[in-house]
C-alpha positions, 0 to 999 in steps of 0.5 A, a space after each residue: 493523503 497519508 504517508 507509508 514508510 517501508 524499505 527497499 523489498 518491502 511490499 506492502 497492500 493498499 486497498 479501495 474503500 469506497 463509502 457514501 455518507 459512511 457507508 460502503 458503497 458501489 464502483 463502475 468498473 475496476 479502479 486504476 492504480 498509478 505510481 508518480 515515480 515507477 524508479 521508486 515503487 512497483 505497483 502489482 494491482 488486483 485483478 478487481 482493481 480493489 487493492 494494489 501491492 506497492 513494492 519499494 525498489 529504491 530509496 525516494 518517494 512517489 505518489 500512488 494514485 488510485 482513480 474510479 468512477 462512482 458518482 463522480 470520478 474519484 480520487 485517493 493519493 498516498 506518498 510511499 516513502 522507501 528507505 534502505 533495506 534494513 537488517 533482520 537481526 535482533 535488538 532484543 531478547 524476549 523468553 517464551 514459557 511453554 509447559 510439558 507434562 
């Protein structure tokens, strides 16, 4: 189980990889994706049911659980954490050289 930080607004993908002895491997049929909490996270997952896109709505956390059927039923979890929405503006300045004729 990891911990993805991101803000309110911010999406972020996850994505299924399902391996056997290190190997990639096969499912039976899609997986299902489920948020603990659905006040904190909208999850919009793909048609395959390979990979998810997880968008904070507010601040907290909530669990993503990703379910399949390989050789057994299979589980993975992460906890999303959303913070506020931050801002855009810079904190610092860099300098780009492009060369003209």
């Amino acid at each position: 189980m990891a911990d993805i930080d991101i803000s309110v607004g911010q999406k972020v993908t996850l994505s299924v990889v399902p391996t056997t002895s290190n190997l990639d491997a096969e499912l039976v049929g899609p997986p299902k994706w489920t948020a603990a909490d659905t006040s904190i996270i909208y999850l919009a997952p793909s048609d395959d049911g390979r990979s998810c896109v997880v968008t904070g709505k507010s601040i907290g956390s909530s669990d993503v659980t990703v379910s399949a059927t390989g050789a057994s039923t299979l589980t993975a979890t992460d906890t999303i954490i959303v913070t506020a929405a931050t801002s855009n503006l810079a904190t610092a300045l860099d300098l780009s050289a492009e060369q003209i004729d």
